[in-house]
N, C-alpha and C positions, 0 to 999 in steps of 0.2 A: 504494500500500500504506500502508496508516495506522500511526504510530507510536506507543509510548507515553514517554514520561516520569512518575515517582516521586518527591512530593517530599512534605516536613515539614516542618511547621513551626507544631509547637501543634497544638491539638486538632485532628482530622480534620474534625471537624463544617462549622463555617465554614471552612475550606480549601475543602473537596471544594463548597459551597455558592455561592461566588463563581468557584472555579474552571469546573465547569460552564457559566457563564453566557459564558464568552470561545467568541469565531465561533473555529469550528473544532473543540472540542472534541466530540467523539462517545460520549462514556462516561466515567466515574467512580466510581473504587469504594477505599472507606476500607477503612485494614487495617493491617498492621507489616509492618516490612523492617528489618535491621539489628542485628541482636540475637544473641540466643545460644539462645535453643531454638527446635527444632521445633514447629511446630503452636502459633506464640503463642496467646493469648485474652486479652481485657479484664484478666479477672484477673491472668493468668501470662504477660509477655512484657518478662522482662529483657533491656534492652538497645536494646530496639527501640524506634524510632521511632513513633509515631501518622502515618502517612501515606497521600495521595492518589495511585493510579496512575489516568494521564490519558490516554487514547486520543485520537489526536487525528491530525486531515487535515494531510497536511502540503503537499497543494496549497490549503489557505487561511488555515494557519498554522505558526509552528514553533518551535524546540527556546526560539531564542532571544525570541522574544515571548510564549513564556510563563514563563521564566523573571523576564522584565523587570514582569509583570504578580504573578506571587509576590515580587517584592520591593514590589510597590503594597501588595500587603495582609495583610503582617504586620512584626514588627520584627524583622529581621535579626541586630539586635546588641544581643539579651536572653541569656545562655548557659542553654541548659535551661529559656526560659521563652517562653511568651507569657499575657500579663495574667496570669491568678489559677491559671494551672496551672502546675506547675513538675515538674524532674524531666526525664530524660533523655528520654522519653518526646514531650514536646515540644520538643526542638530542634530547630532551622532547617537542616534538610539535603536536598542535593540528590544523587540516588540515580542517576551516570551510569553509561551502557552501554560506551562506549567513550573512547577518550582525546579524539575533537572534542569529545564532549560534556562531557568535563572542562574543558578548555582553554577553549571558549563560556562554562561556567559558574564559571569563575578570571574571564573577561572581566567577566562581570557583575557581577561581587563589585567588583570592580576600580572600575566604573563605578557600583554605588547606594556604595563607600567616596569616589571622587572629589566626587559628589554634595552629600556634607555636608549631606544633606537626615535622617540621625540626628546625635546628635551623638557618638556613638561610631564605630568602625569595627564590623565587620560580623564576626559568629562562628558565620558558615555556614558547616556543615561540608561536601565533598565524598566522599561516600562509594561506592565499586564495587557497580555493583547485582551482588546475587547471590541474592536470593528474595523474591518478595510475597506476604503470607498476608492474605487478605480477612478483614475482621473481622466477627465475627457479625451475622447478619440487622439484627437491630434499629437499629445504627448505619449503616448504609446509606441513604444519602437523607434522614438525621435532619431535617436541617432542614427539608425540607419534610413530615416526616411530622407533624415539631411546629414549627409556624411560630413560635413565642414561645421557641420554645429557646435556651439557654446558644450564643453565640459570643463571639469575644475578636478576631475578623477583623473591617477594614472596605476601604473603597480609601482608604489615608491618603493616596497621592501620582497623580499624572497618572504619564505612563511616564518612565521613564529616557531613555528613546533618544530623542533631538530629531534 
């Protein structure tokens, strides 16, 4: 049965863009979660996060290699920022289902702060998943509908896990 995980972290664009490309993923779709109204939209979504729900095998991967893979490619410990977008909207948060997947993702916080590969400590949030709202057509797939398009993601580091 294939799983999904929810995460943030800056614009959906290049998230959902590099995400995609890791074995095992099966689907991706940009959207809000974490907010305060119903039925966000571009315009109108206080609170909420810009985020990637990731469908994914979990016989050829899992909760924790992709986790370790969102902390490759973006900055973890920018508060409400990555690059030139700023604002709650882009923060670095991880949207778990149950307490392992809290706990997995305390571990990894744990492990890109041991790291020392930023030079801050890390200000990703853990937050209770409790609703995904897909975000309009258009932003779906951006990057490859516009290959020149605005991202602020890249793979800065090799994995965490040795």
């Amino acid at each position: 049965m294939n799983k999904k995980i929810i995460l943030a972290g800056g614009c959906f664009w290049g998230l959902e863009d590099l995400l995609r490309s890791q074995m095992g993923v099966l689907d991706t779709v940009v959207g809000y979660t974490g907010g305060t109204n119903e039925s966000p939209t571009y315009e109108n979504h206080p609170g909420h996060a810009e985020a990637v729900e990731i469908t994914y095998d979990p016989n050829i991967t899992n909760y924790k290699k992709l986790l370790d893979f969102f902390f490759q490619i973006h900055n973890p410990t920018t508060l409400n920022q990555q690059g030139n977008d700023k604002g709650s909207s882009y923060r670095s948060a991880i949207f778990y289902n149950d307490e392992e997947e809290k706990q997995i993702a305390e571990e990894m916080i744990d492990i890109v702060n041991k790291s020392k590969r930023w030079p801050n400590p890390a200000v990703t949030t853990l937050e209770p998943f409790v609703k995904f709202w897909p975000a309009e057509e258009y932003h779906q797939d951006y990057l490859i509908k516009n290959p020149g398009g605005y991202t602020c993601h890249a793979i800065y580091f090799d994995s965490y896990l040795k």
